[in-house]
N, C-alpha and C positions, 0 to 999 in steps of 0.2 A: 526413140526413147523420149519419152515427155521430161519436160522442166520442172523441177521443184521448185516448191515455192518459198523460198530463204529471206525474208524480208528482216533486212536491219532496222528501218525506218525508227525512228518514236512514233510511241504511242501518246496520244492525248494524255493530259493528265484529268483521272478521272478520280472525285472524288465521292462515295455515294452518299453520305450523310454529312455535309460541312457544316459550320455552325452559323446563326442569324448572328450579320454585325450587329445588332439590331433588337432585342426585343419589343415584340408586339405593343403596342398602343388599345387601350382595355376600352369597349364604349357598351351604351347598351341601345339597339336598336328598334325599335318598334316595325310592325307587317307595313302600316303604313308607307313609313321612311323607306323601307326597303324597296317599296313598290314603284317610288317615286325614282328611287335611284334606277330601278330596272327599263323602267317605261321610259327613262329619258336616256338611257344607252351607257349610263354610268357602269351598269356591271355587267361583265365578260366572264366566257369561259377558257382559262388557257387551254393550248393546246395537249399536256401533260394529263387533262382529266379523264377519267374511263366516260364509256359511253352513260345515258341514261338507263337504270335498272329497274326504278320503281315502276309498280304495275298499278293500279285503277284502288287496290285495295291499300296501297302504301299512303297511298293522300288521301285518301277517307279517313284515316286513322291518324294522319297527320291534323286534320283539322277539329277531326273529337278532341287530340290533346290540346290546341289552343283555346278550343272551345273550356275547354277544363282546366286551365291553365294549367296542364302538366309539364313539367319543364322540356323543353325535346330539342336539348345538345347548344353548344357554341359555334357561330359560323366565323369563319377563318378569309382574309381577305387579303390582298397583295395590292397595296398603290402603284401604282404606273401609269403612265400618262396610256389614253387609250384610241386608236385610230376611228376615221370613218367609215364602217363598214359593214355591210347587212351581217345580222348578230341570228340564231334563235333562241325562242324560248318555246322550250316545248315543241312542238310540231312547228311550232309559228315563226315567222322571219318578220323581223324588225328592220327599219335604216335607220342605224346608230350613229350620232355624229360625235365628232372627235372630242375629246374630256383631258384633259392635261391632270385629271385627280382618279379618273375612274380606278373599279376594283375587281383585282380576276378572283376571282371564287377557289379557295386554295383548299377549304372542307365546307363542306353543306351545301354544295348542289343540289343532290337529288330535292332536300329541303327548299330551296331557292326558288327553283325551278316551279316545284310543287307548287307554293305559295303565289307563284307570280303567272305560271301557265293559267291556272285556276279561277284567281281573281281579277287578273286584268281580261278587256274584253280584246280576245285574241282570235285569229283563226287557225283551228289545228289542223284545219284539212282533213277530219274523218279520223285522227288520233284523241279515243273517246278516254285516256287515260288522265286526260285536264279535264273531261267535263264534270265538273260536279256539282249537288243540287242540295240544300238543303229543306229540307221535311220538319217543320213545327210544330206539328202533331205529336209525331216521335221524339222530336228533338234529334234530330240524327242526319249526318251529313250519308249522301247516296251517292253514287258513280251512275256519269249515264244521263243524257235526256228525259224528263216525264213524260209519262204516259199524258193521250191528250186530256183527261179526266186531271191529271194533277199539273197540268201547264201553269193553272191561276193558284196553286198552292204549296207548288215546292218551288223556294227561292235558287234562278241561278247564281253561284257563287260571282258569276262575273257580276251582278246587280249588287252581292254585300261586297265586292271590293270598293265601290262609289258610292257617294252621298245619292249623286243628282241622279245614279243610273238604281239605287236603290229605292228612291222618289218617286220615278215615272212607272218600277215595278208595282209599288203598293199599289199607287192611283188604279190602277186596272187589275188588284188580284181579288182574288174571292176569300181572304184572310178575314178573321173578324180583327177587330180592334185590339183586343187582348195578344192576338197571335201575330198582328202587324206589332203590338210594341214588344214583344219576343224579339221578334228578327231585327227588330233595330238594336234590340241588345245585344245580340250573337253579334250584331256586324261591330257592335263594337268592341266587343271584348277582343275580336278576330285585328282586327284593325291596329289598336291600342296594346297587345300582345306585345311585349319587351320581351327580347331576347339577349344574353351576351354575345356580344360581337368582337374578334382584334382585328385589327389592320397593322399590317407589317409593311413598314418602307425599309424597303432591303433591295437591290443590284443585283444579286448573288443569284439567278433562277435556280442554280445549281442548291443552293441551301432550301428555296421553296418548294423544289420537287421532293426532296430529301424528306420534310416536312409532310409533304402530302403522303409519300408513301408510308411514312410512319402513323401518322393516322387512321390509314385506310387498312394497315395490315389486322384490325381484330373487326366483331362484325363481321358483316359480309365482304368475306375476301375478296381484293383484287385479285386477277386471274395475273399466272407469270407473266404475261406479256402486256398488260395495262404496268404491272410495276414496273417493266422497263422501261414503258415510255414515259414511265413518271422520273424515271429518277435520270433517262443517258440518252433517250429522244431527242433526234433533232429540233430546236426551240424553230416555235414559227419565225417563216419568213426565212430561213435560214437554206442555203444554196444546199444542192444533192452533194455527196463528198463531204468538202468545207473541214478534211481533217476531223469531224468532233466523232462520233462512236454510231455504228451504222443505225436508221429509223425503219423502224418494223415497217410503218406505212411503203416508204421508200422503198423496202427492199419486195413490198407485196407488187407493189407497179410494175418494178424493174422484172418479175419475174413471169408479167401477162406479156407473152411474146407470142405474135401469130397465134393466137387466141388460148394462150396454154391457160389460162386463167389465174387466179390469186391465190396460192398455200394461205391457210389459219396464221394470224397472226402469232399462234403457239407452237406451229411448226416453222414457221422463220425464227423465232426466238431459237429455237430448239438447235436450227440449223448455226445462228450466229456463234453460239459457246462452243457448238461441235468445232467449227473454224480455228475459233480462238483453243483449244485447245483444253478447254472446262467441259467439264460432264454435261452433258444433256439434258440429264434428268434432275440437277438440281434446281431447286428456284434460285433466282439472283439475289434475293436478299439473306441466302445461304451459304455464298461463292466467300465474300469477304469483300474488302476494298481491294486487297494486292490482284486478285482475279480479277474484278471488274475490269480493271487497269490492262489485262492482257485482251479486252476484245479488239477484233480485228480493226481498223478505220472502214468508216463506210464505205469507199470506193474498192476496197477489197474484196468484203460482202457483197456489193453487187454485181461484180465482175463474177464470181464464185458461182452465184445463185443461177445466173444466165447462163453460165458455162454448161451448168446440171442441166438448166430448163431445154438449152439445145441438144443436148446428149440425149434426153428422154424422147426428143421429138423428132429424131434425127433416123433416118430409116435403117434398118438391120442391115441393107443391102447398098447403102449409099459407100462413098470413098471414106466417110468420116462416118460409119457405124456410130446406132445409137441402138434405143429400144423398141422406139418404133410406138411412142407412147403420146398421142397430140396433144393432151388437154390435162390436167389436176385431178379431173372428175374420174379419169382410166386410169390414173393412178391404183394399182391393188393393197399395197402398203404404205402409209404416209412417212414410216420410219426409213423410207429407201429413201426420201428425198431429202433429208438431215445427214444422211452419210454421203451421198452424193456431192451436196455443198462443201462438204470436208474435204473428200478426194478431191476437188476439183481447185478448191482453195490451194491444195498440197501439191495435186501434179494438173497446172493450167491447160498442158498441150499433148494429153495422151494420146497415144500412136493408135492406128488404127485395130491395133489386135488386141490390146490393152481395152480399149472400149465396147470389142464385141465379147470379151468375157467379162467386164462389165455389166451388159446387156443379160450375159448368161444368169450372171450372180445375181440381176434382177427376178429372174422368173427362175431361176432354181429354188430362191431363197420363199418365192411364192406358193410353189408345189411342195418344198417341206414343211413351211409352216414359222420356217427361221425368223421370218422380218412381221410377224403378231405383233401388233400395237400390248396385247397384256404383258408379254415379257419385254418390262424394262432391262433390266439388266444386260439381253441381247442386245440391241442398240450402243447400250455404253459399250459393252465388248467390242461391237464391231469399229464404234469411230475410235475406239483405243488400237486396232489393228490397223489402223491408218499411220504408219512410222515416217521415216527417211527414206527409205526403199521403196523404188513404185511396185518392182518386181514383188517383193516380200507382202508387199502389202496388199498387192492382188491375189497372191497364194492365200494368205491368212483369210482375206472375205470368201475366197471361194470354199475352201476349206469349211469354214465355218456352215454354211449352206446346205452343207453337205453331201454324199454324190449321190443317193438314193435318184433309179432312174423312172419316177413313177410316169406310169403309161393312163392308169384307169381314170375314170372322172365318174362323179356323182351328182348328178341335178338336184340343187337345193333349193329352198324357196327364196324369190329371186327378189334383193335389195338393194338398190345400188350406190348403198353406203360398206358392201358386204367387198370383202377381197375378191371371195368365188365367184359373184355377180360378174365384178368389174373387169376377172380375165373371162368371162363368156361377153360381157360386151366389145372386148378386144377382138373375140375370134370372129364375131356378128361384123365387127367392122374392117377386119382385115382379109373379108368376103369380096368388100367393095360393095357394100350395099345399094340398090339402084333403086329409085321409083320409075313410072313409064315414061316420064320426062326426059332421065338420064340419071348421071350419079349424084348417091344425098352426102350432103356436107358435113362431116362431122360438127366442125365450128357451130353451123346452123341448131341441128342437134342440141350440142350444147350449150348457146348463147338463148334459147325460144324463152327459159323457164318452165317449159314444161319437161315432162319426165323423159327423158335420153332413149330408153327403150320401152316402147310402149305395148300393151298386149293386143296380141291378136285377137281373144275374145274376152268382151268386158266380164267381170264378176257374177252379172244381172244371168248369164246363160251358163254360169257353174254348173247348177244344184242338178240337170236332166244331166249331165255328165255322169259318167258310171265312175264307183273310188277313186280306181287310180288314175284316172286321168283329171280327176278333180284334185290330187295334189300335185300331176302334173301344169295343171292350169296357173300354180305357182311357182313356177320355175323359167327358166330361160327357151323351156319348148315354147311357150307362150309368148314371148318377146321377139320384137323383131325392132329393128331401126327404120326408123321412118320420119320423116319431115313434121313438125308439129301441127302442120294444116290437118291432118289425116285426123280422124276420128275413129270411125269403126276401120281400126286397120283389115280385120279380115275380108270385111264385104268389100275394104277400096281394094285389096289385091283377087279378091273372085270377081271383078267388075274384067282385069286386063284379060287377055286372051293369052294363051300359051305359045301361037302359035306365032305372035307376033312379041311377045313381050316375056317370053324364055330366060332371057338372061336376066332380068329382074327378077322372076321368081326366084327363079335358081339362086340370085344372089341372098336372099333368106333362108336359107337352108330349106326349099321347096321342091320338088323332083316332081317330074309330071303327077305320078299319082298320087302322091300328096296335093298337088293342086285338085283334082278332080276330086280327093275328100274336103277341098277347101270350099270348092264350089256345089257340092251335094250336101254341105253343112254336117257330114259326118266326125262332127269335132273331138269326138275319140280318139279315135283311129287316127287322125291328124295327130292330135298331139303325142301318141305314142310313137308315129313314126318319125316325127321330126326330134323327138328326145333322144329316140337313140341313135338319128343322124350326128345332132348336138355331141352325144357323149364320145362319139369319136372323134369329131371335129375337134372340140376343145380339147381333149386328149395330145391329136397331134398339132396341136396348136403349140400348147408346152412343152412339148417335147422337141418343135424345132427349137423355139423360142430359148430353152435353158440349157438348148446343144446336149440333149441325151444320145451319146453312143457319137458324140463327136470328140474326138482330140482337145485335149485343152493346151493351147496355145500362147505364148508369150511373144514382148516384142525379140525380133531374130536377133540384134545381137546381143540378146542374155544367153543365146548357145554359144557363140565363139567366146564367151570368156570374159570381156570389158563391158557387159551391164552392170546391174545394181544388183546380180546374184541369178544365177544360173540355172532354173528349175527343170525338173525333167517334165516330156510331153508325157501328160495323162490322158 
C-alpha cells in the first residue's frame, strides 16, 4: 500500500502583487544614453523576463516610430548593483563588468534590446532580426543585409548608432551630398530620441516581479508560465529547493532523466497547481493570492515530477511496473503527465499493482479518446479524482477511461505531434527496432534533431504510386525507426540481405516478401502489406498495453478488509 502524502510543513509566504516601498524616480532618457549604458554592461536582464518575441518586422517599425518621433511607451528599470558576467544583447554576448548602479529592464526589453541589438556594432551570429538598414531614397528603415548593388546606399544601422563609424560610412558610399546630409539627420533624431524612463530603488524583487507581471498582462500576453516565473520563480542565483515556491526551469531539468527529455514549460506549470491542489486550467493571476500561497515547495515538485518521469519509463514488466514510455516525445497525451505529477505528489510509494493499472489507465484513456488535450474540463475532473484514498482514487481514473475494449486501429497521416502517431511509434519501437549493426537507440532517435520516424519512401516517388497507396505513403506504413545517418531508408534496408540480416528486417514490420517488394521497388504492394501488418500490431499493442480482457486488480490488502476501501476485481 503506497504512502500518502500529508505534508504539515509551512508554506512560504507568498505574496503575488506587494506594494514598491518606494515609488519610481521619473528621468527622460535619450537612444544615445541608453546605448552607452548598454555597451558598458550597465543594463541587465533579470531572470523573471519572458524570452525575446520581436521578429525582424517589430524593429523596422520601431525605428520608423523614432524616426517620426512617435512616442513608443516608458521603460521601467530596477537599480541594483550588477555583477561581472557575459550578458546578451540580442544574439550577441557581451563581458560585462560589475556596476554597483546598474539597471535590470523590468518593461521595455523587447524596445531595449531592439535599439541596442541594431545600433551597436554586434555579432548576432546569423540572428538577422538585429540586422537592419536604412534606405534614403525611401526614407525607410529595412530588415536584412543589402543587395551588393545597395551596399554603398543603404546605411547600416550599426554605422547611424556612431559618429566616427557613421564618418568612415559616408567617405566610401555612393550617396550624394543631399542624401549623405539626410542620414546625418535621421542619425540624429534616432540618437537624440528622449524617451520617459523610471528607475525604482526597491529590495522587494517580490514587488518588481509583481510589477512586471502587471504590465505585461495587456498587449501581447505573457503565456501562463512566463507569468509564473515573473511573479514565484526561483530569483537567480538561488539554491534548487531553498523552501521559496517550485521554478519551472528547475522542475524542466529535474525531469530529463536518462534521456526522457523536458515537458513545455506550460505543462510543468500545469502539473505544479495539479500538486498543489488548484485547478489546472486556470491561469495564476486568476487563483488569487490565498491559492498562490498553497503551491507546493520546490523540493516537493521535484520529487513528484521524477516520481511520474520514472513510472513512465519504467518497463510494464519490471518489479516496479511502469508504462514503458522512454522519452516526452512517446508521450500520446501531455495531460497524462499533469495527472501523474498529482498521484505521485499524493501517493509517493505506489505498490506494484497500483502502477500497472496506472499503466492501464494510460493507454486505455489513449484508445477512448479520455486524455484529448481539447477537453479541458477532463483533466480538471481527473486531478479532482485524486482524494485521500489511493484505492478510490485509482477506481475513479480508471472508471473515468472507460472500459470500452477497442481492438480495431486505423492508419492516419502520420505526425508526430499527433497521439495516433505517437502510439504507432511506441509499437515500431517496442519491436526492438535493429539496423545491421545491432539495436537502434531510442535516446539516439531522439536526441539527433532529426524526425524520430523517418519514411521509407521520400515524397519525390509518391505521384507513380497508385491512390491508395499514395495515402498510405502518409501513414505509419511508411515509417520505420532508424538511426538519423540513414537517408534513403528504403534503399539502406534493400542494400542488407535477408538471409543474414532477418532479424532487422523483421524488426520493422518486414516479412520476407515484403522485403523482396522492397528490393523489386514494388512500393505498392509494400506499403499495403505492411499497413495491414501495422493495423494489427498497433491494435494488439493497445490492447496488451490498457489490459483489455484482463482483470483489473488492486493492491491485495484492499481485499482482506484494512486498505483504503475494498473494490471488487473487474
Amino acid at each position: 500500500m503506497g504512502q500518502e502524502k500529508t505534508s504539515s510543513e509551512e508554506r512560504p509566504s507568498l505574496e503575488l502583487h506587494p506594494p514598491l516601498a518606494k515609488p519610481p524616480t521619473a528621468l527622460s532618457l535619450t537612444v544615445r544614453k541608453l546605448l552607452g549604458r548598454v555597451q558598458d554592461g550597465q543594463v541587465r536582464v533579470p531572470k523573471f523576463q519572458r524570452p525575446l518575441r520581436w521578429q525582424a518586422d517589430d524593429v523596422t517599425q520601431l525605428f520608423d516610430s523614432l524616426l517620426r518621433g512617435y512616442p513608443i511607451g516608458s521603460l521601467l528599470f530596477w537599480k541594483q548593483p550588477v555583477p561581472a558576467e557575459t550578458i546578451r544583447v540580442g544574439a550577441a554576448r557581451l563581458d560585462a563588468k560589475a556596476h554597483a548602479d546598474g539597471w535590470y529592464i523590468v518593461d521595455g526589453q523587447q524596445r531595449t534590446t531592439a535599439m541596442a541589438a541594431a545600433l551597436l556594432d554586434l555579432d548576432h551570429i546569423g540572428d538577422t532580426r538585429w540586422v537592419v538598414r536604412f534606405d534614403p531614397e525611401k526614407d525607410a528603415f529595412l530588415s536584412g543585409a543589402p543587395d551588393e548593388k545597395d551596399k554603398r546606399r543603404h546605411v547600416p544601422l550599426t554605422a547611424l548608432g556612431d559618429i566616427r563609424r557613421l564618418g568612415k560610412w559616408l567617405r566610401e558610399c555612393e550617396l550624394t551630398e543631399a542624401e549623405q546630409s539626410h542620414v546625418e539627420d535621421v542619425q540624429q533624431r534616432i540618437l537624440d530620441y528622449e524617451m520617459p524612463a523610471y528607475v525604482v530603488e526597491n529590495d522587494d524583487v517580490a514587488a518588481l516581479r509583481g510589477v512586471f507581471a502587471r504590465l505585461n498582462s495587456t498587449g501581447v500576453r505573457m503565456r501562463p508560465d512566463e507569468v509564473f516565473q515573473a511573479l514565484l520563480g526561483a530569483p537567480a542565483g538561488a539554491p534548487a529547493g531553498g523552501g521559496h515556491a517550485a521554478d519551472l526551469d528547475d522542475l524542466q531539468r529535474a525531469c530529463d532523466l536518462d534521456g526522457f527529455g523536458q515537458p513545455p514549460r506550460g505543462e510543468l506549470l500545469k502539473a505544479l497547481l495539479a500538486m498543489s491542489g488548484i485547478d489546472p486550467t486556470r491561469h495564476l493571476e486568476d487563483v488569487g493570492e490565498d491559492a498562490a500561497k498553497k503551491l507546493v515547495p520546490a523540493d516537493e515538485a521535484r520529487e513528484a515530477v521524477q516520481r511520474a518521469v520514472a513510472f513512465l519509463q519504467s518497463d510494464p514488466d519490471a518489479s516496479e511496473p511502469g508504462a514503458g514510455i522512454p522519452a516526452y516525445a512517446f508521450l500520446p497525451y501531455p495531460v497524462v503527465f499533469v495527472i501523474l505529477a498529482r498521484w505521485f505528489h499524493r501517493f509517493p510509494a505506489s505498490d506494484a499493482a497500483t502502477r500497472r493499472e496506472l499503466s492501464r489507465w494510460i493507454f486505455r484513456g489513449a484508445a477512448t479518446g479520455a486524455h484529448q488535450r481539447a477537453a479541458v474540463s477532463r483533466m480538471r475532473e481527473q486531478v479532482r479524482k485524486i482524494g485521500d484514498s489511493q484505492t478510490d482514487s485509482l477506481r475513479a481514473l480508471l472508471e473515468f477511461v472507460g472500459g470500452t475494449e477497442h481492438t480495431d486501429w486505423a492508419l492516419r497521416p502520420f505526425h508526430s505531434a499527433n497521439a495516433s502517431s505517437r502510439i504507432e511509434l511506441l509499437t515500431l519501437l517496442a519491436r526492438g527496432p535493429r539496423d545491421s549493426d545491432g539495436a537502434i537507440s531510442w535516446k539516439a532517435l531522439v536526441s539527433s534533431g532529426e524526425r524520430v520516424a523517418r519514411e521509407l519512401f521520400a515524397s519525390r516517388s509518391w505521384s507513380s504510386l497508385e491512390p491508395d497507396a499514395r495515402i498510405l505513403a502518409r501513414t505509419a506504413a511508411n515509417r520505420v525507426l532508424l538511426d538519423a545517418r540513414h537517408t534513403d531508408l528504403g534503399g539502406e534496408i534493400a542494400r542488407w540481405s535477408w538471409d543474414t540480416d532477418h532479424a532487422a528486417i523483421e524488426s520493422h514490420f518486414i516479412d520476407e516478401e515484403g522485403f523482396r517488394l522492397l528490393v523489386d521497388r514494388k512500393i505498392s504492394e509494400l506499403l499495403r502489406r505492411r499497413a495491414s501488418r501495422l493495423r494489427t500490431e498497433v491494435a494488439a499493442f493497445l490492447a496488451r498495453r490498457a489490459g483489455f480482457g484482463e482483470p483489473r486488480l488492486f493492491a491485495v490488502e484492499t481485499y482482506y478488509g484494512y486498505g483504503d476501501g475494498a473494490p471488487e476485481a473487474k
